[in-house]
PDBQT receptor file of N, H, CA, C and O in Angstrom, charges set to zero:
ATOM      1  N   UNK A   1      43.387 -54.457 -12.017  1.00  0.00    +0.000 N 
ATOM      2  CA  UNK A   1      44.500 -54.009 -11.190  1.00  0.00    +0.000 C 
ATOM      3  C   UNK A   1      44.011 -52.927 -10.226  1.00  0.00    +0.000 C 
ATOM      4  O   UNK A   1      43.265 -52.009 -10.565  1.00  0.00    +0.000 OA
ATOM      5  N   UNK A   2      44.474 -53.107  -9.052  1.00  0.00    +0.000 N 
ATOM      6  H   UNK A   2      45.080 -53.853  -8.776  1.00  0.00    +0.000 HD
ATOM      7  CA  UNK A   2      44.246 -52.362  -7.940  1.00  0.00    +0.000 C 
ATOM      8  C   UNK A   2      44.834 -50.799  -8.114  1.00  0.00    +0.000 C 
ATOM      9  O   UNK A   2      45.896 -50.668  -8.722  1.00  0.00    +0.000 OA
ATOM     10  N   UNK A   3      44.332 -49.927  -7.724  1.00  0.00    +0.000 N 
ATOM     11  H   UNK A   3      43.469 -50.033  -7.230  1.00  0.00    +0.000 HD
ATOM     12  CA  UNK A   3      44.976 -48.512  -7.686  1.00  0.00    +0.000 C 
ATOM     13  C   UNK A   3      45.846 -48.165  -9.073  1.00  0.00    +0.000 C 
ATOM     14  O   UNK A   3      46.011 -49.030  -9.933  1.00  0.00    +0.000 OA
ATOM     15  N   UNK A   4      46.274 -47.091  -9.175  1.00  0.00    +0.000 N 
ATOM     16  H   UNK A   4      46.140 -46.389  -8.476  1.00  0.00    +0.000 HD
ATOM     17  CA  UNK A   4      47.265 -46.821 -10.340  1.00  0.00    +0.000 C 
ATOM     18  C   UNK A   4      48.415 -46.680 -10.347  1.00  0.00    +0.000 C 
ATOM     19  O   UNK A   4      49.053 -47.309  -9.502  1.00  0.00    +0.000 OA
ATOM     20  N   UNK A   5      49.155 -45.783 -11.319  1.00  0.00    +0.000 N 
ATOM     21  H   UNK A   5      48.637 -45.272 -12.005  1.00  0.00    +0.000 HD
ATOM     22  CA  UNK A   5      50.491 -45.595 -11.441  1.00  0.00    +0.000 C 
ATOM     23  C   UNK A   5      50.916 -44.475 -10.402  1.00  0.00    +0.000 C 
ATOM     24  O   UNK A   5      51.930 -44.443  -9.704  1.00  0.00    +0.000 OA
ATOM     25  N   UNK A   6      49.511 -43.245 -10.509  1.00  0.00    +0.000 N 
ATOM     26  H   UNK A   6      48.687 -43.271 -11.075  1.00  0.00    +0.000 HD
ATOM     27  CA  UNK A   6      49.753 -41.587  -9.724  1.00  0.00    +0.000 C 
ATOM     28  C   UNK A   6      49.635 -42.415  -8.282  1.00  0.00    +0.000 C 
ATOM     29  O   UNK A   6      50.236 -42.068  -7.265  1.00  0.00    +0.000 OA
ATOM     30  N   UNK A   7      48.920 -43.352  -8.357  1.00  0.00    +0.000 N 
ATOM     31  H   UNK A   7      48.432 -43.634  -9.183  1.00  0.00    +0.000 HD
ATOM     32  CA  UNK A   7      48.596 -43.546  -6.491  1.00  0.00    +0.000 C 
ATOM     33  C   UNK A   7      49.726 -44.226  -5.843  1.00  0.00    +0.000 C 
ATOM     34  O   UNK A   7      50.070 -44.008  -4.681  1.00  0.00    +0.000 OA
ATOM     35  N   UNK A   8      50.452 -45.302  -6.877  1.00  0.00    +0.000 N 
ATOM     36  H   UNK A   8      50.172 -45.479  -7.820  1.00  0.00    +0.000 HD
ATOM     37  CA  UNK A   8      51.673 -45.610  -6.174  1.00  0.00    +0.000 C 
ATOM     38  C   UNK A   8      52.598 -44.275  -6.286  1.00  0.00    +0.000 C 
ATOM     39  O   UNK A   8      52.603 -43.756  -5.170  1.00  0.00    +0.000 OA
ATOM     40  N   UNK A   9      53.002 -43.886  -6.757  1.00  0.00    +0.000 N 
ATOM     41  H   UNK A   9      52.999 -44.308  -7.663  1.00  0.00    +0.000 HD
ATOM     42  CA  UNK A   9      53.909 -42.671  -6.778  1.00  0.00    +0.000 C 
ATOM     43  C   UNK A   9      53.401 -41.702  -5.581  1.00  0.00    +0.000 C 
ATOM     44  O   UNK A   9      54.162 -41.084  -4.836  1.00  0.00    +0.000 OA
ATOM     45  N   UNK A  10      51.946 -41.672  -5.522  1.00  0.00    +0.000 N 
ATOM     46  H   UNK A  10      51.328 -42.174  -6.127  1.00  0.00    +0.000 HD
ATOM     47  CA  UNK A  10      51.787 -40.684  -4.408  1.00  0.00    +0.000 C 
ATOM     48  C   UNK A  10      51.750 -41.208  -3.095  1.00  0.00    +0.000 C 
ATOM     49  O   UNK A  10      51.634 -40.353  -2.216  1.00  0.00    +0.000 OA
ATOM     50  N   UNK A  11      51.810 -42.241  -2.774  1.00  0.00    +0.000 N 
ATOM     51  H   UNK A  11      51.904 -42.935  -3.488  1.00  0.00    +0.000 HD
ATOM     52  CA  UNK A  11      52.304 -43.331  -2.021  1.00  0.00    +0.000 C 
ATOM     53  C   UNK A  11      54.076 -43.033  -1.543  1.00  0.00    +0.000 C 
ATOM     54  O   UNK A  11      54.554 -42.369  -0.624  1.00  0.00    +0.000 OA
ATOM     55  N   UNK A  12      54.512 -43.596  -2.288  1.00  0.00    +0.000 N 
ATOM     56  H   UNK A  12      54.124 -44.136  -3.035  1.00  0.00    +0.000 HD
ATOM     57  CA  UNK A  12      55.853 -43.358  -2.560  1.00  0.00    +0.000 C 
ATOM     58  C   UNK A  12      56.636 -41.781  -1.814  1.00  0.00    +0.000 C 
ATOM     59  O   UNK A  12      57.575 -41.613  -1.036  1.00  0.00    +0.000 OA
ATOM     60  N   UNK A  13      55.726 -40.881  -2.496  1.00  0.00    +0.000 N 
ATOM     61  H   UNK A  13      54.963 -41.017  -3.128  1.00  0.00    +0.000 HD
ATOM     62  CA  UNK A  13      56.474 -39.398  -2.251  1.00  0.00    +0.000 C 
ATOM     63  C   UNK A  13      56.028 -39.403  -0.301  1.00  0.00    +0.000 C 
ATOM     64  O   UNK A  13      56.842 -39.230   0.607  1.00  0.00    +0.000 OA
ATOM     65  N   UNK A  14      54.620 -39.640  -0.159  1.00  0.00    +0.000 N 
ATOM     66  H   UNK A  14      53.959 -39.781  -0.896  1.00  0.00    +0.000 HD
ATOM     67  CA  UNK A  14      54.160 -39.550   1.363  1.00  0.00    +0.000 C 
ATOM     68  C   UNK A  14      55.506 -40.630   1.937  1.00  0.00    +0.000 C 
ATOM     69  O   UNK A  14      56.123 -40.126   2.875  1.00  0.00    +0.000 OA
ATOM     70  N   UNK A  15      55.720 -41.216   1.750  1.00  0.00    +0.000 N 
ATOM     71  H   UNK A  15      55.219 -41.626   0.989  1.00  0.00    +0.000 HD
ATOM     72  CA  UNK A  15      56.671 -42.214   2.996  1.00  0.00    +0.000 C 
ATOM     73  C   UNK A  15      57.937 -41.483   2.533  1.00  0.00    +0.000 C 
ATOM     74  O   UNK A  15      58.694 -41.250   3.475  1.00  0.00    +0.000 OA
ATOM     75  N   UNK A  16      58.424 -41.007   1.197  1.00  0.00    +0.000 N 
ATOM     76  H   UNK A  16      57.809 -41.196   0.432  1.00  0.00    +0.000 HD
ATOM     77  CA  UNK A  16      59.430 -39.871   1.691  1.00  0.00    +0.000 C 
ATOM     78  C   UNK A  16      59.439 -38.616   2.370  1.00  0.00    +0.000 C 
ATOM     79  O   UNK A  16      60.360 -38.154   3.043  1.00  0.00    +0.000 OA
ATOM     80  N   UNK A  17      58.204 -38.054   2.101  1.00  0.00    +0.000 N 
ATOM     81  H   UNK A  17      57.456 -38.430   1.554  1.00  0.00    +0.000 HD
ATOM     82  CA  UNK A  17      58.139 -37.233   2.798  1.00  0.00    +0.000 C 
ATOM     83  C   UNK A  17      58.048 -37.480   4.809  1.00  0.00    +0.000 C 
ATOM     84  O   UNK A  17      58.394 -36.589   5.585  1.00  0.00    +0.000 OA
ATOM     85  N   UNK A  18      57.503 -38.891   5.275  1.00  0.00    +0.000 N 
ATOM     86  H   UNK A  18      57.222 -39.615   4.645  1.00  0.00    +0.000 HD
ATOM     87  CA  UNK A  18      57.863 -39.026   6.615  1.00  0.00    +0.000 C 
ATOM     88  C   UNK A  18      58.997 -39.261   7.184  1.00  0.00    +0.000 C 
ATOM     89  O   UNK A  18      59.319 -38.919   8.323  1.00  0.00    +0.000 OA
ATOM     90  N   UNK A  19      59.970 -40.159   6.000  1.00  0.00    +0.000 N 
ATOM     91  H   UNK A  19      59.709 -40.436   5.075  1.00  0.00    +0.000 HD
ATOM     92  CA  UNK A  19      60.944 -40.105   5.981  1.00  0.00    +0.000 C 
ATOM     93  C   UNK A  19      62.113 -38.522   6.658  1.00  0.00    +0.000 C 
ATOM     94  O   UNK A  19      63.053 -38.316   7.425  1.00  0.00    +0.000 OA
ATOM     95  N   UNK A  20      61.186 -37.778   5.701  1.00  0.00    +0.000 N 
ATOM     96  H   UNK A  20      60.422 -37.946   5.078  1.00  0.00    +0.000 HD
ATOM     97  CA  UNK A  20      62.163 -36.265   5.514  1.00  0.00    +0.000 C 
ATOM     98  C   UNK A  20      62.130 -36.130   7.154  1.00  0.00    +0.000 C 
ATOM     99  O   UNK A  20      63.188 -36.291   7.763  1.00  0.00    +0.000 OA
ATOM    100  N   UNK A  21      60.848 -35.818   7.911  1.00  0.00    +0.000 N 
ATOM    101  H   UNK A  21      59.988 -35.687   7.416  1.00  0.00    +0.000 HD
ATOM    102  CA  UNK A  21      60.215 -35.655   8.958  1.00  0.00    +0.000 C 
ATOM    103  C   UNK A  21      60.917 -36.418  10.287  1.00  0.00    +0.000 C 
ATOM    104  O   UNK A  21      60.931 -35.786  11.343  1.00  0.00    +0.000 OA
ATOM    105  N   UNK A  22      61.298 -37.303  10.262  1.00  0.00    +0.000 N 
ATOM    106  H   UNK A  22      61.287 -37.817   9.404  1.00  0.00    +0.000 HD
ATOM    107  CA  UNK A  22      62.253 -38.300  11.134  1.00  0.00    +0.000 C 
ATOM    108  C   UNK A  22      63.602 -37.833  10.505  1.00  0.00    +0.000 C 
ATOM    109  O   UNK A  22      64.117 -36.920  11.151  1.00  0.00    +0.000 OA
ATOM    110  N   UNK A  23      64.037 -38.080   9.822  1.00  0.00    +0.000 N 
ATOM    111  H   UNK A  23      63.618 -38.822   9.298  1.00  0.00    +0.000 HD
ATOM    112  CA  UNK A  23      65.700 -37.004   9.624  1.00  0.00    +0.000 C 
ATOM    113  C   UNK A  23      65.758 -36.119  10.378  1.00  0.00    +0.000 C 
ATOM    114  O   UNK A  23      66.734 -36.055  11.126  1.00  0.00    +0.000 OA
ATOM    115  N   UNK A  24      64.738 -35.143  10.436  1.00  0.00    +0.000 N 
ATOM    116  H   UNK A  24      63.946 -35.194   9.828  1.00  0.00    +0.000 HD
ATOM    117  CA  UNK A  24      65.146 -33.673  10.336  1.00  0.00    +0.000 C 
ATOM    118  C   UNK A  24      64.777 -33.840  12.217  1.00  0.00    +0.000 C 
ATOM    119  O   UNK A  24      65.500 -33.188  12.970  1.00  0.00    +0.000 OA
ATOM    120  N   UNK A  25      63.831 -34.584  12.738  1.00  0.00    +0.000 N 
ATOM    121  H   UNK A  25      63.244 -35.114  12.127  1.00  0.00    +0.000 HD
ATOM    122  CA  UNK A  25      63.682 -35.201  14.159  1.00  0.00    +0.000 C 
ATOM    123  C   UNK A  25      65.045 -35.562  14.467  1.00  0.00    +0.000 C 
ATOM    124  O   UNK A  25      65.553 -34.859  15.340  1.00  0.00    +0.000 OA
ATOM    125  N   UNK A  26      65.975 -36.727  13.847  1.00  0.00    +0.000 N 
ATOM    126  H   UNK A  26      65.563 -37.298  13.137  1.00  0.00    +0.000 HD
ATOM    127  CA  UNK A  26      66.890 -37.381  14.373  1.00  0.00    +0.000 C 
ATOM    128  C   UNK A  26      68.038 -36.035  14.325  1.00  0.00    +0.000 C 
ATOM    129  O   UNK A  26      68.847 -36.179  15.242  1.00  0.00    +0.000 OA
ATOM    130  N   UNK A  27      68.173 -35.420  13.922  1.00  0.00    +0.000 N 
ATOM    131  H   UNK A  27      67.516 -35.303  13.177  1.00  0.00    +0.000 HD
ATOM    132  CA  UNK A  27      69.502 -34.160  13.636  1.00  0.00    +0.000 C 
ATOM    133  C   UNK A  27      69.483 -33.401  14.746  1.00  0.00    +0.000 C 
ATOM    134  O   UNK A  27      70.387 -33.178  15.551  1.00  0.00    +0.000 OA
ATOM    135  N   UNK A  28      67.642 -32.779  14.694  1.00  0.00    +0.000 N 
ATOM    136  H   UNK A  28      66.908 -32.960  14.039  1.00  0.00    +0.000 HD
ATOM    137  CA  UNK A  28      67.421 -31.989  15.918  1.00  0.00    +0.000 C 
ATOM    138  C   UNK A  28      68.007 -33.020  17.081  1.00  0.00    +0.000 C 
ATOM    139  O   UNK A  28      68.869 -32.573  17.838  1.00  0.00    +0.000 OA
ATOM    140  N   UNK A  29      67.572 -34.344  17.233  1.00  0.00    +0.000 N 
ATOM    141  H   UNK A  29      66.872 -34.707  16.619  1.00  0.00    +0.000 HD
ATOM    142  CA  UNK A  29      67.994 -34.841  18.778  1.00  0.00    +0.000 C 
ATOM    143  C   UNK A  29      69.475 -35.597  19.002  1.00  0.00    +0.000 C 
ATOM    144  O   UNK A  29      69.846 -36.454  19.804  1.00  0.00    +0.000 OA
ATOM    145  N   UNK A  30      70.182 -34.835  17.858  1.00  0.00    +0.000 N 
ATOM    146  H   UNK A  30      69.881 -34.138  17.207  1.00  0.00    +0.000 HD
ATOM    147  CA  UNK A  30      71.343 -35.493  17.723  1.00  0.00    +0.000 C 
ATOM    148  C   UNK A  30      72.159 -36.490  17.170  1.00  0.00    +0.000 C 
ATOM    149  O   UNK A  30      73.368 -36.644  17.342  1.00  0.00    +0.000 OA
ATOM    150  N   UNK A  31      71.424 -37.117  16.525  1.00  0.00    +0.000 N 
ATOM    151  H   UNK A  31      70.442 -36.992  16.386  1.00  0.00    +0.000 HD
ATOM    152  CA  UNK A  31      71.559 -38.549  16.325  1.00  0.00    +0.000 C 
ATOM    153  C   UNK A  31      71.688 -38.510  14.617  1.00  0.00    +0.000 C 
ATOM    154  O   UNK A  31      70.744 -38.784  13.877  1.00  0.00    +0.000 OA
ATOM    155  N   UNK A  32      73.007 -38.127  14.161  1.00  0.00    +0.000 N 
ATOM    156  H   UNK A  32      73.774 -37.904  14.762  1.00  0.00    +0.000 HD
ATOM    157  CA  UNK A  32      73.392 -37.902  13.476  1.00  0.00    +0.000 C 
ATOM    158  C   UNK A  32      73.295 -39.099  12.341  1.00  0.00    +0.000 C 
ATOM    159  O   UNK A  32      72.723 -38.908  11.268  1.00  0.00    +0.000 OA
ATOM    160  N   UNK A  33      74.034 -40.597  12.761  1.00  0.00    +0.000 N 
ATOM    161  H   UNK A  33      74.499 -40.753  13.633  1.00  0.00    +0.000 HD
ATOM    162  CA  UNK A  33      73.636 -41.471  11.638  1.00  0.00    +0.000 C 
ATOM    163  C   UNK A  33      72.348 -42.115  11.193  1.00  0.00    +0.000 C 
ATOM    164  O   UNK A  33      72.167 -42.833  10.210  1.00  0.00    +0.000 OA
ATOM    165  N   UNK A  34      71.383 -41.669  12.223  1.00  0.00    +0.000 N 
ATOM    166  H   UNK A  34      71.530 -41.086  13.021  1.00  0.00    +0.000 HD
ATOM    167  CA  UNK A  34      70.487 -41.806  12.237  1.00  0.00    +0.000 C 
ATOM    168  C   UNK A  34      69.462 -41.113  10.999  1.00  0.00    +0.000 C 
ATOM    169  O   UNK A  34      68.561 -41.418  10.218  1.00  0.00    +0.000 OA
ATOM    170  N   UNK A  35      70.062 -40.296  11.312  1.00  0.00    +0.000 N 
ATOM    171  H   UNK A  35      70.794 -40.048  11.946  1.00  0.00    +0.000 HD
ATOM    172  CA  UNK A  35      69.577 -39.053  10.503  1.00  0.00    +0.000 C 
ATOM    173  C   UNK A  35      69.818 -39.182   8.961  1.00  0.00    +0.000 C 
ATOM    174  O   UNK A  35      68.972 -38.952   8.097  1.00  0.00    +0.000 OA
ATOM    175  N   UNK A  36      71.257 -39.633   8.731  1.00  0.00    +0.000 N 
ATOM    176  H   UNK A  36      71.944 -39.820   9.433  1.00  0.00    +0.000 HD
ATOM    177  CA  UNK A  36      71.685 -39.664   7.510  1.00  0.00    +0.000 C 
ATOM    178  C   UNK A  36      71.295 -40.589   6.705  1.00  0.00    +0.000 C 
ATOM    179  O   UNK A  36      71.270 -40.507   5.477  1.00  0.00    +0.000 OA
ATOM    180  N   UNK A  37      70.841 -41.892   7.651  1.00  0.00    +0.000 N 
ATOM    181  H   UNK A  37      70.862 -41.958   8.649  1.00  0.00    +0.000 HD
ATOM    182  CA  UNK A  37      70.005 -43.172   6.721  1.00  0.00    +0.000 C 
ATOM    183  C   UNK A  37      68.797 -42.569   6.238  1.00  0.00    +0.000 C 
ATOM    184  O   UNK A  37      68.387 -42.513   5.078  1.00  0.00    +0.000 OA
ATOM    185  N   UNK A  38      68.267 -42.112   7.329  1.00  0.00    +0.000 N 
ATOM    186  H   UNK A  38      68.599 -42.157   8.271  1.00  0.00    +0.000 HD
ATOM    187  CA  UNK A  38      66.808 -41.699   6.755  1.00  0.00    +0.000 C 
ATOM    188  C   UNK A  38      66.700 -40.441   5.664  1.00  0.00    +0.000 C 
ATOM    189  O   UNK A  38      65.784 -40.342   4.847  1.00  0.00    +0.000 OA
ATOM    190  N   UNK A  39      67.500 -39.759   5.764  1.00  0.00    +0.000 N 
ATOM    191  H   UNK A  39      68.243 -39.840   6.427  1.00  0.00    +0.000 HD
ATOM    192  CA  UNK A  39      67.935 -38.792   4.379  1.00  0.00    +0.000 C 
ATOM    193  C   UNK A  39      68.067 -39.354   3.286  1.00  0.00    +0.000 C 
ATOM    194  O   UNK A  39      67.625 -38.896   2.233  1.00  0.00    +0.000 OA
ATOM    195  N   UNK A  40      68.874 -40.728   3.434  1.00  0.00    +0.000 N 
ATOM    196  H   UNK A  40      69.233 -41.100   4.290  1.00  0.00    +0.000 HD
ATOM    197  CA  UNK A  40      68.901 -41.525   2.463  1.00  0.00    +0.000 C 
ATOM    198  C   UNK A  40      67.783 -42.241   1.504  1.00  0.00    +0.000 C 
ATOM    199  O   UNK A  40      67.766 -42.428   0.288  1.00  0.00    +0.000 OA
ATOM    200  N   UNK A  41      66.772 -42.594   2.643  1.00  0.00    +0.000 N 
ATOM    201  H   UNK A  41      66.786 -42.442   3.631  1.00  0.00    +0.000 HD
ATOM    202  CA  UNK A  41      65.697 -43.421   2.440  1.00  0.00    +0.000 C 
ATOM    203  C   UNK A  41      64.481 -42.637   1.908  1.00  0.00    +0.000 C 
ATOM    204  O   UNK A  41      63.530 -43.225   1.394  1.00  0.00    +0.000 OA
ATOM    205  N   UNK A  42      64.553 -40.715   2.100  1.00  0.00    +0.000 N 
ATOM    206  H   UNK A  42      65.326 -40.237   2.518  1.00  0.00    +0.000 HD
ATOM    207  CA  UNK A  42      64.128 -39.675   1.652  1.00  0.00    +0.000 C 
ATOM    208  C   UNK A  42      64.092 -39.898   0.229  1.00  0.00    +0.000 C 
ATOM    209  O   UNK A  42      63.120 -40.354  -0.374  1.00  0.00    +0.000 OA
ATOM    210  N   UNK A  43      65.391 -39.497  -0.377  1.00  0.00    +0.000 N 
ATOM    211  H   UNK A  43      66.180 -39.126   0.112  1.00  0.00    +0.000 HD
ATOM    212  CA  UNK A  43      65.456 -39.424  -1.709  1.00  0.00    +0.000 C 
ATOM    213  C   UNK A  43      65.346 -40.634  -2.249  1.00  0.00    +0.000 C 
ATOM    214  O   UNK A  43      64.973 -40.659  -3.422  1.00  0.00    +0.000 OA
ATOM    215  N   UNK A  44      65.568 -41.651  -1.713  1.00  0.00    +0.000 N 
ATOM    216  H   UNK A  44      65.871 -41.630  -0.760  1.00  0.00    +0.000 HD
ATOM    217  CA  UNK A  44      65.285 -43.175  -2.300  1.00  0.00    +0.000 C 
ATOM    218  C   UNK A  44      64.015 -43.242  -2.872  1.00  0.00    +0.000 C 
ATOM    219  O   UNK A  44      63.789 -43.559  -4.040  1.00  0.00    +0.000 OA
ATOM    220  N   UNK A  45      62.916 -42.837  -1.748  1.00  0.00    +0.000 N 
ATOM    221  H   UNK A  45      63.099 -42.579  -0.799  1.00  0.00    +0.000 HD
ATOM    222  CA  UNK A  45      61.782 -43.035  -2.021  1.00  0.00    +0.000 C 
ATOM    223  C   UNK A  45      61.072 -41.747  -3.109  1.00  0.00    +0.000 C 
ATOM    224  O   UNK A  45      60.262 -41.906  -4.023  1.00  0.00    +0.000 OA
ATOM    225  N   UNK A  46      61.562 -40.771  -2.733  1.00  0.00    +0.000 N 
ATOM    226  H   UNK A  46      62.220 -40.642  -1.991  1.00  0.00    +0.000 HD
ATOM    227  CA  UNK A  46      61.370 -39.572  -3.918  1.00  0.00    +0.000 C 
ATOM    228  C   UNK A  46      61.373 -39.824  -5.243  1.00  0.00    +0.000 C 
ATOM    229  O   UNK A  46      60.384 -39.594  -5.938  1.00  0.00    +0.000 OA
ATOM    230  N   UNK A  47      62.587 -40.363  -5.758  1.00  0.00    +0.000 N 
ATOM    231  H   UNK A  47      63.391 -40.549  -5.193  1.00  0.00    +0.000 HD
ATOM    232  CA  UNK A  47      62.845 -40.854  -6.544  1.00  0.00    +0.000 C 
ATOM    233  C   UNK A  47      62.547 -41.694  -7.379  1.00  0.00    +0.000 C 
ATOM    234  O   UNK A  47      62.765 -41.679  -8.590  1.00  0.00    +0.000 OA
ATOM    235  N   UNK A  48      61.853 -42.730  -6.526  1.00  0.00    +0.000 N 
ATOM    236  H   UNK A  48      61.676 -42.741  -5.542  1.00  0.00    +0.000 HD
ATOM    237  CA  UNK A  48      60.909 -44.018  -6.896  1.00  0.00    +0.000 C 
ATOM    238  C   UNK A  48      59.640 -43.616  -7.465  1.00  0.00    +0.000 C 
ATOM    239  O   UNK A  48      58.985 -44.217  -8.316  1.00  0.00    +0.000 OA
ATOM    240  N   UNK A  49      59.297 -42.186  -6.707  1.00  0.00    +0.000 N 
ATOM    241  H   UNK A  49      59.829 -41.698  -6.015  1.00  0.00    +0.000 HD
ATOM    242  CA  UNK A  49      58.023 -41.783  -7.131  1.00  0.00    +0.000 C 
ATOM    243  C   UNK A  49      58.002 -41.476  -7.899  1.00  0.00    +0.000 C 
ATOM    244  O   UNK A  49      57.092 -41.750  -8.682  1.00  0.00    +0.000 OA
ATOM    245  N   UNK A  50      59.274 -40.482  -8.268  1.00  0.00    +0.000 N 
ATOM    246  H   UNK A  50      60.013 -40.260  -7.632  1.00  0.00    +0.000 HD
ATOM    247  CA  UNK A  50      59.151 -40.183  -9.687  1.00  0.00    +0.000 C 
ATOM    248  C   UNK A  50      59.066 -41.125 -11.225  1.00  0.00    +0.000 C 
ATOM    249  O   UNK A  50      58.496 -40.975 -12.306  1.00  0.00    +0.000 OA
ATOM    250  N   UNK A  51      60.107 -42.290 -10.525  1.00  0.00    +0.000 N 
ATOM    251  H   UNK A  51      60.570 -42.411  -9.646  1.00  0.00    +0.000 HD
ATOM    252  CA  UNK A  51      60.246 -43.232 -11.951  1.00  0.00    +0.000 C 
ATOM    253  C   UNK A  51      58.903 -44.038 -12.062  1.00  0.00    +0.000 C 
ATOM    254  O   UNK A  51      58.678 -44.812 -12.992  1.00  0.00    +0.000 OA
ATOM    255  N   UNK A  52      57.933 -43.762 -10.916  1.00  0.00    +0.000 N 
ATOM    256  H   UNK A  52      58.116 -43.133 -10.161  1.00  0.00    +0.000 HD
ATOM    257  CA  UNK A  52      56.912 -44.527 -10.942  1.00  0.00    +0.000 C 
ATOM    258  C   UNK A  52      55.926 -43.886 -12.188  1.00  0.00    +0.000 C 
ATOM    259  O   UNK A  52      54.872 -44.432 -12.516  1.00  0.00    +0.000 OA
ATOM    260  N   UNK A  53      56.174 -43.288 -12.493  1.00  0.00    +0.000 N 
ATOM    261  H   UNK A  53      57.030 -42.844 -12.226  1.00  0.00    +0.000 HD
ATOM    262  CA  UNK A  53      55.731 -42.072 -13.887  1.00  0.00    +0.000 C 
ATOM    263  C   UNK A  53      56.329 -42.358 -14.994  1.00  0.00    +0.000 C 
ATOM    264  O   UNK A  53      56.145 -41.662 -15.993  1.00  0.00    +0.000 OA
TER     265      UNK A  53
């Protein structure tokens, strides 16, 4: 098997964390629902990382 359990999870947390990074972009430029999916898709993926443990 390719890679592990920590590397998907640390996988996981990095695309929430770009996630976070484009939210906090879309708020600054206004774009409010924009913003709120990707907040969404933040903790989605956070989350994942964690259960990936």
């Amino acid at each position: 098997m390719e890679g592990s359990v920590i590397d998907l999870s640390r996988y996981r947390l990095e695309t929430a964390k770009e996630d976070l990074k484009t939210a906090k972009d879309n708020l600054r430029d206004g774009n409010l629902r924009a913003s709120v999916n990707r907040s969404y898709y933040t903790i989605f993926h956070a989350l994942r990382s964690v259960l990936a443990l």
